[in-house]
C-alpha positions as CSV (number, residue, x, y, z in Angstrom):
1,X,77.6,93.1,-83.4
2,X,78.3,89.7,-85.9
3,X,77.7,89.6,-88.8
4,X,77.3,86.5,-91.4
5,X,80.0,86.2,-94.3
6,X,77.5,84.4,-95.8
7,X,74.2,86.5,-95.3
8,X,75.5,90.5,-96.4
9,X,74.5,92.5,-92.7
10,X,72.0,90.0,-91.2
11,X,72.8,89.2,-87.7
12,X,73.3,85.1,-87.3
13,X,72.0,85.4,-83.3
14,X,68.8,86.4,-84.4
15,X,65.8,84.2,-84.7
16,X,64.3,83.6,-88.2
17,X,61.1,83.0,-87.0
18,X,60.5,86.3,-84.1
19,X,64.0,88.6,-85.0
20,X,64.6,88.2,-81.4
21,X,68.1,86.8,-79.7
22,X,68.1,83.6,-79.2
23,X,69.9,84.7,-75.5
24,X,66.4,85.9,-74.5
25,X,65.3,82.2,-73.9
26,X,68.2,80.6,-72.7
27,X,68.8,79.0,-76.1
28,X,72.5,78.8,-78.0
29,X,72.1,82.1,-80.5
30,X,72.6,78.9,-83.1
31,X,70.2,76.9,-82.3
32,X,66.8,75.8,-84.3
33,X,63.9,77.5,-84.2
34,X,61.7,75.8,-82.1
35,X,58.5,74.3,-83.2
36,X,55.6,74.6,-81.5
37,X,52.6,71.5,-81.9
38,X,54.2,70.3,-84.9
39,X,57.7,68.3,-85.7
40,X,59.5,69.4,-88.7
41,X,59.9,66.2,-91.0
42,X,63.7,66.5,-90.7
43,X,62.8,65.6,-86.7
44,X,60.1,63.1,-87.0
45,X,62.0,60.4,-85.2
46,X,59.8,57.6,-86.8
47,X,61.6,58.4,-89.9
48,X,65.1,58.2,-88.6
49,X,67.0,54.9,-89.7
50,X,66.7,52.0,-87.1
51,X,63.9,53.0,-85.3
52,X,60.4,51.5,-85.0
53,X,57.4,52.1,-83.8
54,X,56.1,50.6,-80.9
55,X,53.0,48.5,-83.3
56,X,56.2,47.7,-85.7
57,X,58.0,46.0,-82.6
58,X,54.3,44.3,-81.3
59,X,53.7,42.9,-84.5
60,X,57.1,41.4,-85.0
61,X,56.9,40.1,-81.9
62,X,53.8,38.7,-82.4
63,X,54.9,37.1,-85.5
64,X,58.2,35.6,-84.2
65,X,55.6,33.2,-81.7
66,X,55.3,30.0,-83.4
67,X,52.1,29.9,-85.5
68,X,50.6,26.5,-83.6
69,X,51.0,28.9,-80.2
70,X,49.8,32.0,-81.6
71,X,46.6,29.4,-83.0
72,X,46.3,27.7,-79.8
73,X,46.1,31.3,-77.4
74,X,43.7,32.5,-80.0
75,X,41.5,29.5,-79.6
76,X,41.4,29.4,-75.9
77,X,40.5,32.9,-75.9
78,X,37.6,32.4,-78.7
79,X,36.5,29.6,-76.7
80,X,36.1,31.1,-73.5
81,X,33.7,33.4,-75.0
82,X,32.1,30.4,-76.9
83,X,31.2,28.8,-73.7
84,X,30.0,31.9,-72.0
85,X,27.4,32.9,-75.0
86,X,26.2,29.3,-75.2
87,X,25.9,28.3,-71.1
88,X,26.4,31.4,-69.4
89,X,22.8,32.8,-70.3
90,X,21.7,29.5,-68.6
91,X,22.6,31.2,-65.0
92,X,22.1,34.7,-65.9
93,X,19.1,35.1,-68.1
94,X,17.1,32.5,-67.0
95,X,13.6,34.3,-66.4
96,X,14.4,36.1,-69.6
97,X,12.8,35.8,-73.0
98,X,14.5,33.0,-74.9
99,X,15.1,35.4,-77.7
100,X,16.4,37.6,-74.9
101,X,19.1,35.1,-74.1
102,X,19.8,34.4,-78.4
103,X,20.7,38.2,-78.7
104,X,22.8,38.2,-75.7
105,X,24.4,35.2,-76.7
106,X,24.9,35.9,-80.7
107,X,26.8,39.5,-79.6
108,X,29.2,37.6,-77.2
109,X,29.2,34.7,-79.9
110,X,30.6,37.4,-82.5
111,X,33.8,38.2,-80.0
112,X,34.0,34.6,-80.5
113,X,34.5,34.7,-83.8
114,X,36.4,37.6,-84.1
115,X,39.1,35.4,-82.6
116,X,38.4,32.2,-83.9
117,X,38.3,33.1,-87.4
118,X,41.8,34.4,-87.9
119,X,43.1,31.4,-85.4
120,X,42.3,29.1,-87.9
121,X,43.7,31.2,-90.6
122,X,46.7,31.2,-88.7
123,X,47.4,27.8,-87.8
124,X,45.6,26.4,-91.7
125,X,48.7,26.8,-93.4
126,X,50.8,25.0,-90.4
127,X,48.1,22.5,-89.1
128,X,45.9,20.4,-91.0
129,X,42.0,20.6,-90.8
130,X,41.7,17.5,-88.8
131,X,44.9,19.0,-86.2
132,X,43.1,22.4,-86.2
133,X,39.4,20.7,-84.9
134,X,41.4,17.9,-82.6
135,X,43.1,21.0,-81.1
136,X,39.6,23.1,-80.8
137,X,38.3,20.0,-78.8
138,X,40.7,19.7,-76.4
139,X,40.3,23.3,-75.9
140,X,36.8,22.9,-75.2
141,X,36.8,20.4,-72.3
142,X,39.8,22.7,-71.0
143,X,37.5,25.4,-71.0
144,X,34.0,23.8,-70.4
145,X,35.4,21.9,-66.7
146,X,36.5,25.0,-65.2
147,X,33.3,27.4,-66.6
148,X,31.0,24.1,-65.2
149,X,32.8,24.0,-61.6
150,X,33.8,27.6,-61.3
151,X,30.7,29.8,-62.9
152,X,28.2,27.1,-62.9
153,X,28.7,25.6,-59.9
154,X,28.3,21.9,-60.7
155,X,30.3,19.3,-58.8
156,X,33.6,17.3,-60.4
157,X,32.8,14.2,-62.3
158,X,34.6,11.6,-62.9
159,X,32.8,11.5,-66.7
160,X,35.1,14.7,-67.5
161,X,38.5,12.5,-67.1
162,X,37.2,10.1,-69.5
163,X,36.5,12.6,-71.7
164,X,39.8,13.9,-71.8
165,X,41.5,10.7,-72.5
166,X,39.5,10.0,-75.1
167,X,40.4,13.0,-76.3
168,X,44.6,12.3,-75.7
169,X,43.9,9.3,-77.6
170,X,42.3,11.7,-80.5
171,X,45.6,14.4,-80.3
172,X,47.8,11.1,-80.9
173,X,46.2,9.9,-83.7
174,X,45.5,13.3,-85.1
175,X,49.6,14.4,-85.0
176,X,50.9,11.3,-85.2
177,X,53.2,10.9,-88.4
């Protein structure tokens, strides 16, 4: 039998926790205790140095995209539900209520703005107000000529490549220096 120099006649193979050998489990007699549901704090890995959580590494990620990018996929997104609350009900509520159709569309507008809000907050700082709405235009026809051929099922017309120009002619003037 060992004993500790350190510990008088306590035997160092035994477990703190059960007085059992740690031999019994197949675990080296020196080993930890193990822990059961809970990590010590000495083991909590999120506290070691150089590591990061997987939100940490998200948000920097996030953060490292250009602000005019990170504006510009947050307005597309805000305005694909901005088309679908305003037309959408159009096709799929039509023998309902009007109010009906205003509900509806006010809880898929609020998505909207879920996302269009803190896009403009974004790109504000970056972008000027005039750059931010130019931007938000463009978006719209982007989104609003797809969603009229594809969901709606209106035809192609030739009104909708006019419109777009015009609105070329708007991002020049808008970012020009």
């Amino acid at each position: 039998m060992r004993t500790s120099s350190t510990r008088g006649n306590e035997r160092s193979d035994l477990n703190p926790k059960t007085n059992t050998h740690g031999g019994a489990t197949g675990r080296h007699r020196n080993a930890p205790p193990i822990h059961i549901n809970k990590t010590p704090p000495d083991y909590d890995i999120r506290r070691l140095p150089g590591h990061k959580s997987i939100m940490q590494k998200i948000i920097e990620t996030i953060v490292s995209i250009p602000v005019i990018y990170r504006t510009i996929f947050l307005l597309v997104c805000a305005n694909c539900f901005m088309t679908y609350a305003w037309y959408g009900h159009l096709k799929n509520m039509a023998s309902k209520p009007w109010w009906m159709a205003a509900i509806v569309s006010w809880s898929i507008a609020l998505l909207e703005y879920l996302l269009q809000v803190p896009a403009n907050r974004i790109g504000y700082g970056t972008l000027t107000l005039a750059q931010l709405k130019i931007i938000q235009e463009v978006i719209t026809l982007s989104v609003f000529v797809p969603f009229s051929m594809l969901y709606m099922k209106e035809g192609f017309r030739l009104d909708f490549i006019w419109a777009g120009l015009c609105l070329c002619g708007a991002v020049f003037f808008i970012f020009r220096k």
